[in-house]
PyMOL commands that place a pseudoatom at each C-alpha (Angstrom):
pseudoatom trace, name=CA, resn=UNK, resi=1, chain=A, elem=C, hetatm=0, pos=[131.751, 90.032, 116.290]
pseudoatom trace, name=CA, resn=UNK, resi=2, chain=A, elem=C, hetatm=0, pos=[128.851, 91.991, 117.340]
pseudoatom trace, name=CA, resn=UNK, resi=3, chain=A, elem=C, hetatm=0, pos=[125.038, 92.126, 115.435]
pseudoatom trace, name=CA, resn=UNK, resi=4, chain=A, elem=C, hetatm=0, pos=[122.711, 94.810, 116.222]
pseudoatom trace, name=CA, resn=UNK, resi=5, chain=A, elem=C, hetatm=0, pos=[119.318, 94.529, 115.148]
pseudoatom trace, name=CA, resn=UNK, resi=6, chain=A, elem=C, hetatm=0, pos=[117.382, 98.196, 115.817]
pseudoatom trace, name=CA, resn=UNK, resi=7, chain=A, elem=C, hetatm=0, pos=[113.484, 97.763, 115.973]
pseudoatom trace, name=CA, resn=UNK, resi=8, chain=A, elem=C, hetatm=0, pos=[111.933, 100.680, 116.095]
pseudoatom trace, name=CA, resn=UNK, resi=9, chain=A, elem=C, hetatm=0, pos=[108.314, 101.038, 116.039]
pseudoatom trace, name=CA, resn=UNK, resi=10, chain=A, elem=C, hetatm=0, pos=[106.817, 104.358, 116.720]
pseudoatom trace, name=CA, resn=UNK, resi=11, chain=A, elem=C, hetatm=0, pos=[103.293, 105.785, 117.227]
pseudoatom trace, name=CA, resn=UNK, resi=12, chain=A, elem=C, hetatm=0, pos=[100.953, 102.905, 117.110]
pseudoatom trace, name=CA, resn=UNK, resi=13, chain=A, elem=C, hetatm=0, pos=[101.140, 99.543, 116.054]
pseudoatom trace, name=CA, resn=UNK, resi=14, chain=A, elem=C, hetatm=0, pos=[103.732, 100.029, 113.844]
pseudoatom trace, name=CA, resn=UNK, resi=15, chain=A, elem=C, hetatm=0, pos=[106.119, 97.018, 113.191]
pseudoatom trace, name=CA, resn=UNK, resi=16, chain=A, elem=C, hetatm=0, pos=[109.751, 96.853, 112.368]
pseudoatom trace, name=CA, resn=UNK, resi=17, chain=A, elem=C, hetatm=0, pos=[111.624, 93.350, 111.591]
pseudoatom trace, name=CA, resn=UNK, resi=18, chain=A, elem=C, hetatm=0, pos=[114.916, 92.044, 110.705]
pseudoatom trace, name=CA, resn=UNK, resi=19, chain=A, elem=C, hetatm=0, pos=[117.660, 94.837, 110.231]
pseudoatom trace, name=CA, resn=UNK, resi=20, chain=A, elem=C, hetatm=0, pos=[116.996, 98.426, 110.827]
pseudoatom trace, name=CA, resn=UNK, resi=21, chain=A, elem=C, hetatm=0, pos=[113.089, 98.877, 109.783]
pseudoatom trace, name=CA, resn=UNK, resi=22, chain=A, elem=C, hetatm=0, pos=[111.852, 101.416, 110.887]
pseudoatom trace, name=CA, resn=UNK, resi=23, chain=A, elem=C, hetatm=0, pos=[107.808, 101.620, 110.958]
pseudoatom trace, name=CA, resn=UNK, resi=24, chain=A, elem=C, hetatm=0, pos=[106.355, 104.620, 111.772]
pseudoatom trace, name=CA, resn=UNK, resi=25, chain=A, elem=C, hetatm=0, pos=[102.342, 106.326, 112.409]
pseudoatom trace, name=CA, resn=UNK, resi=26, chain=A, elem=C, hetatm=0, pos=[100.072, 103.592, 112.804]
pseudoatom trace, name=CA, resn=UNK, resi=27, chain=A, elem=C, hetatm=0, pos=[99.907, 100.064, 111.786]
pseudoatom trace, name=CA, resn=UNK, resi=28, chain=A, elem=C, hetatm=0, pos=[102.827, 100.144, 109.207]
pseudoatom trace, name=CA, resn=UNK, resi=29, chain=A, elem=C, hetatm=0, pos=[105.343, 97.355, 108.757]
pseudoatom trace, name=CA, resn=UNK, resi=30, chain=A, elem=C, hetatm=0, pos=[108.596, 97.314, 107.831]
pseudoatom trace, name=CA, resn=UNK, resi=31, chain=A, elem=C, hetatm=0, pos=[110.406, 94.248, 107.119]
pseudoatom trace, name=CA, resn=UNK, resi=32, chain=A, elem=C, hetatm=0, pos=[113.965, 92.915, 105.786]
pseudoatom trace, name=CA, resn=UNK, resi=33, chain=A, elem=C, hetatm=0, pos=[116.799, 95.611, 105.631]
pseudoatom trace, name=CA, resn=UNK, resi=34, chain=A, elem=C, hetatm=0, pos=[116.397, 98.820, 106.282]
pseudoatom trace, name=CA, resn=UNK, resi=35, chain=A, elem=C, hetatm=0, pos=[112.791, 99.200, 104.701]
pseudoatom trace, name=CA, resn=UNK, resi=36, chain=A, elem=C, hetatm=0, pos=[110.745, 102.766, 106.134]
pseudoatom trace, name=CA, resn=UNK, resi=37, chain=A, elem=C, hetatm=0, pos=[106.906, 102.475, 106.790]
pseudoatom trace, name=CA, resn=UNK, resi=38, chain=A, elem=C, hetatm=0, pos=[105.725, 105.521, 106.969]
pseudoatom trace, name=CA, resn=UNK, resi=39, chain=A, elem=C, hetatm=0, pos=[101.596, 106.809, 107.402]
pseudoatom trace, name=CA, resn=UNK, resi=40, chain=A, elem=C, hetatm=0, pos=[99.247, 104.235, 107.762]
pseudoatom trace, name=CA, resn=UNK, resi=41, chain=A, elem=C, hetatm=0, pos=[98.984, 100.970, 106.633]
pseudoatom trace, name=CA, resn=UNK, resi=42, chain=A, elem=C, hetatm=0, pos=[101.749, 101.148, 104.044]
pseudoatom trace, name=CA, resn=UNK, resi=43, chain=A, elem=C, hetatm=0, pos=[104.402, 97.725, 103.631]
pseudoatom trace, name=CA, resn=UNK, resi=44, chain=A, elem=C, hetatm=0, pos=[107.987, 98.318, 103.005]
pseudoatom trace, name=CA, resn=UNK, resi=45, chain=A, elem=C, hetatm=0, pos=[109.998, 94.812, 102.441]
pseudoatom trace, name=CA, resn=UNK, resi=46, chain=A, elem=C, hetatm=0, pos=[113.114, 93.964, 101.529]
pseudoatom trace, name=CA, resn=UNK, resi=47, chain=A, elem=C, hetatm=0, pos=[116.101, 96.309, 101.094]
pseudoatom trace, name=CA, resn=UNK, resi=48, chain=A, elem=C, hetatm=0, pos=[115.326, 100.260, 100.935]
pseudoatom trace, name=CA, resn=UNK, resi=49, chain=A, elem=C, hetatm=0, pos=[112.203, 99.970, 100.008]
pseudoatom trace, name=CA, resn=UNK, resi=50, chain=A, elem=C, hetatm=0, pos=[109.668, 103.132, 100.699]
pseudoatom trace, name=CA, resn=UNK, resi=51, chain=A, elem=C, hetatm=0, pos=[106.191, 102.514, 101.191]
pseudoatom trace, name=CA, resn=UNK, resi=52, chain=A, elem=C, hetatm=0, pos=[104.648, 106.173, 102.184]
pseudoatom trace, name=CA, resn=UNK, resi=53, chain=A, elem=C, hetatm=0, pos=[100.883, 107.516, 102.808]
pseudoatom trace, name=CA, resn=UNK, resi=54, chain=A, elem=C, hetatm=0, pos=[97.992, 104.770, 103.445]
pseudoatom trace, name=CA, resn=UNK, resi=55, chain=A, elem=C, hetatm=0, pos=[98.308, 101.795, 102.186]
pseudoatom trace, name=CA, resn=UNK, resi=56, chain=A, elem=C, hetatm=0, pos=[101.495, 101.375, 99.634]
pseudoatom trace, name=CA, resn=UNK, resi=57, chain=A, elem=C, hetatm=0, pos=[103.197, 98.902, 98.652]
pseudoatom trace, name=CA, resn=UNK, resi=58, chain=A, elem=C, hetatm=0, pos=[107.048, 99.252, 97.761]
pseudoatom trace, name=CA, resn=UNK, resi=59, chain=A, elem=C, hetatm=0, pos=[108.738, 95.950, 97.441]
pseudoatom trace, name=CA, resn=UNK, resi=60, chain=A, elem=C, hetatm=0, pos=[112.268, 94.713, 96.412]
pseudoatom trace, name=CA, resn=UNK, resi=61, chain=A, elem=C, hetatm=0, pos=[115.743, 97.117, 96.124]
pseudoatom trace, name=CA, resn=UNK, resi=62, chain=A, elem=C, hetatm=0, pos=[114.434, 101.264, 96.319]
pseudoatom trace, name=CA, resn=UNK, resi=63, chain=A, elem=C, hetatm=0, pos=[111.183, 100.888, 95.043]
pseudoatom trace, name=CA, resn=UNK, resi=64, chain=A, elem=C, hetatm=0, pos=[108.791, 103.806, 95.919]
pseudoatom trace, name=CA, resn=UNK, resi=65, chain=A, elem=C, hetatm=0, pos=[105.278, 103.700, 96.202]
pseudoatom trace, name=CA, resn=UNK, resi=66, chain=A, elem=C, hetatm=0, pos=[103.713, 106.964, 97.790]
pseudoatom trace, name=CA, resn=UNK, resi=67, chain=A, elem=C, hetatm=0, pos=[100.011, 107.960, 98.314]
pseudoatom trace, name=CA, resn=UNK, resi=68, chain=A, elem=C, hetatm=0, pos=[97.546, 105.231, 98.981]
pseudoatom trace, name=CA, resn=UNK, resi=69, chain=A, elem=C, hetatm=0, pos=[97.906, 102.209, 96.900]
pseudoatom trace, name=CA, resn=UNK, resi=70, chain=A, elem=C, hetatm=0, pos=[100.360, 102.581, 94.950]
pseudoatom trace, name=CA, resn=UNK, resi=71, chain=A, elem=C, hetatm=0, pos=[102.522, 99.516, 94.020]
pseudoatom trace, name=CA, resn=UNK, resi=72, chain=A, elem=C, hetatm=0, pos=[106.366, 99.708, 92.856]
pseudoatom trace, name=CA, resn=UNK, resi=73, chain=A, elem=C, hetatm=0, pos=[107.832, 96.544, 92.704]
pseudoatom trace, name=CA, resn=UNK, resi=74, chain=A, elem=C, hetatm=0, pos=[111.831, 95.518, 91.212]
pseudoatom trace, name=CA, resn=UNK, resi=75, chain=A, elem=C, hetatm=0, pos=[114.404, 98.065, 91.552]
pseudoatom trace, name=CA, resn=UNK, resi=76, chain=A, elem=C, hetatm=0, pos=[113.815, 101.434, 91.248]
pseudoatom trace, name=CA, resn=UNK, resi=77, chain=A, elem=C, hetatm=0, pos=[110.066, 101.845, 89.765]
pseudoatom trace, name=CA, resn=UNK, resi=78, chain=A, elem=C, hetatm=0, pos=[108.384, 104.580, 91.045]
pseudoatom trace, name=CA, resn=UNK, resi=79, chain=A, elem=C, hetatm=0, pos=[103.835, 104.693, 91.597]
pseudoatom trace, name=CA, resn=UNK, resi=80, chain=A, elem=C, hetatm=0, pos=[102.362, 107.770, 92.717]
pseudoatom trace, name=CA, resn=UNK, resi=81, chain=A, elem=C, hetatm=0, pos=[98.783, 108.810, 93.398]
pseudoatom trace, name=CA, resn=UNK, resi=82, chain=A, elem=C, hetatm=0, pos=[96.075, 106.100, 93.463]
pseudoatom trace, name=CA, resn=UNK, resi=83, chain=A, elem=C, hetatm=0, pos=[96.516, 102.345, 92.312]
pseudoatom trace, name=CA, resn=UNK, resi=84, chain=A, elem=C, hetatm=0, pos=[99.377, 103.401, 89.624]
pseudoatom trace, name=CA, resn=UNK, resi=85, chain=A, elem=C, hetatm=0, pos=[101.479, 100.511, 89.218]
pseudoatom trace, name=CA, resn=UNK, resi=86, chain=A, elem=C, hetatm=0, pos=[104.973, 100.691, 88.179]
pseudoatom trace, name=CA, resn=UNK, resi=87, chain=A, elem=C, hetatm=0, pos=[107.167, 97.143, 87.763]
pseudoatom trace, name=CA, resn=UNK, resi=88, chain=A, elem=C, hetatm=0, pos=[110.143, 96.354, 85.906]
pseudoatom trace, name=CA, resn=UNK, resi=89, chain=A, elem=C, hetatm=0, pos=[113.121, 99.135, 86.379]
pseudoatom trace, name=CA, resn=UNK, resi=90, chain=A, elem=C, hetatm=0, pos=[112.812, 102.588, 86.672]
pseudoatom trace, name=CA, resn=UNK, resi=91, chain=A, elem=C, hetatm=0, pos=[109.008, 102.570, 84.827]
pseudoatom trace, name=CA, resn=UNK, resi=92, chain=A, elem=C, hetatm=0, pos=[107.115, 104.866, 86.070]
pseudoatom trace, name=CA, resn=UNK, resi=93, chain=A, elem=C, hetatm=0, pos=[103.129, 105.091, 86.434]
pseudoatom trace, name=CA, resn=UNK, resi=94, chain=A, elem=C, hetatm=0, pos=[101.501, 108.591, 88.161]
pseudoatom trace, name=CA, resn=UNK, resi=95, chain=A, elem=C, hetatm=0, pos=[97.967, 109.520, 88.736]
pseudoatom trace, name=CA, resn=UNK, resi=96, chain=A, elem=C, hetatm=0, pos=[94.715, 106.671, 88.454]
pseudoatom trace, name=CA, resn=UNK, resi=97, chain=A, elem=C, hetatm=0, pos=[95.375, 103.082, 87.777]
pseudoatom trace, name=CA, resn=UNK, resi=98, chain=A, elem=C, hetatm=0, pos=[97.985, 103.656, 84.535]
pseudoatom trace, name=CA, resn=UNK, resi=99, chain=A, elem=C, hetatm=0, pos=[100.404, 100.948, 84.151]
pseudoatom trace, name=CA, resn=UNK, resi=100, chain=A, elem=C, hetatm=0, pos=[104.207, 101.600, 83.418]
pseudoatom trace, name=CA, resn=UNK, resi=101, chain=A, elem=C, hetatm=0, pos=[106.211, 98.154, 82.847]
pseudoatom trace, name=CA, resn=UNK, resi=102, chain=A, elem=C, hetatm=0, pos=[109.821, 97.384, 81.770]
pseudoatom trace, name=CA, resn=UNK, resi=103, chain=A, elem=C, hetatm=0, pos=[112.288, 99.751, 81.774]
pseudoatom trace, name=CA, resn=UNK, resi=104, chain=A, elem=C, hetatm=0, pos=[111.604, 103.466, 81.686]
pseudoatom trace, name=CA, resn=UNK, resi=105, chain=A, elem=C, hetatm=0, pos=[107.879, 103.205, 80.560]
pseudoatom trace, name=CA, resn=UNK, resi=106, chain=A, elem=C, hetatm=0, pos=[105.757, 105.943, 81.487]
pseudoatom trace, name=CA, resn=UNK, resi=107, chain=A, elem=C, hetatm=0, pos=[102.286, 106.096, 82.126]
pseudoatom trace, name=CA, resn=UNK, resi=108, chain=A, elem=C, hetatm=0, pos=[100.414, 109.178, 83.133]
pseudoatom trace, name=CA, resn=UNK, resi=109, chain=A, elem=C, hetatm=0, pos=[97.260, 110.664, 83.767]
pseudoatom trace, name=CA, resn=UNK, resi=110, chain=A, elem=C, hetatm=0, pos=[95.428, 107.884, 82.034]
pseudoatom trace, name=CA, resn=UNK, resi=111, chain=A, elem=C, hetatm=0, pos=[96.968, 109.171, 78.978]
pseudoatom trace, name=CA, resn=UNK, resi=112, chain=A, elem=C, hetatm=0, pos=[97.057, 105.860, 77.326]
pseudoatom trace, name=CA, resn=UNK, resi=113, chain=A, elem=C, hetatm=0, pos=[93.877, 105.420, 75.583]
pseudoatom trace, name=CA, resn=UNK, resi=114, chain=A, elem=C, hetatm=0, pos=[92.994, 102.198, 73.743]
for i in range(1, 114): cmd.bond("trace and resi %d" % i, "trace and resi %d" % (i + 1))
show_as sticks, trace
zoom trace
């Protein structure tokens, strides 16, 4: 039985870890599985995960956090534009700091005003 581990790390200090990572365009890291770091500072880890543009942070199964800080954490939860965070499932939070959690919940363009 053969294992092949590919590390790629392209333009920069981009670093890839355990699996097929692949970090790519400056200091990214991408960690566990076959996680992409793409643009920046952005963290991929564990599984698929998809952190994209600055400094995102997509954790755990397909997660997808794109454009600078976004945070998508469990599954498939999607955060786009700004801090948006979107946990829990497929809950998804776009534009500013608007929270979508558990399953499906959407929050966007701040238009949840309490």
């Amino acid at each position: 039985m053969i294992v092949v581990f590919f590390k790629i790390a392209e333009r920069g200090g981009g670093i890839a870890e355990r699996g097929d990572g692949i970090a790519e365009r400056g200091g990214g890291i991408a960690e566990r599985g076959g996680g992409i770091a793409e643009r920046g500072d952005g963290i991929a880890e564990r599984g698929g995960g998809i952190a994209e543009r600055g400094g995102g942070i997509a954790e755990r199964g397909d997660g997808i956090a794109e454009r600078e800080g976004g945070i998508a954490e469990r599954g498939g939860g999607i955060a786009e534009r700004g801090d948006g965070i979107a946990e829990r499932g497929d809950g998804i939070a776009e534009r500013g700091d608007g929270i979508a959690e558990r399953e499906g919940g959407i929050a966007k363009e701040q238009l949840k005003r309490e």
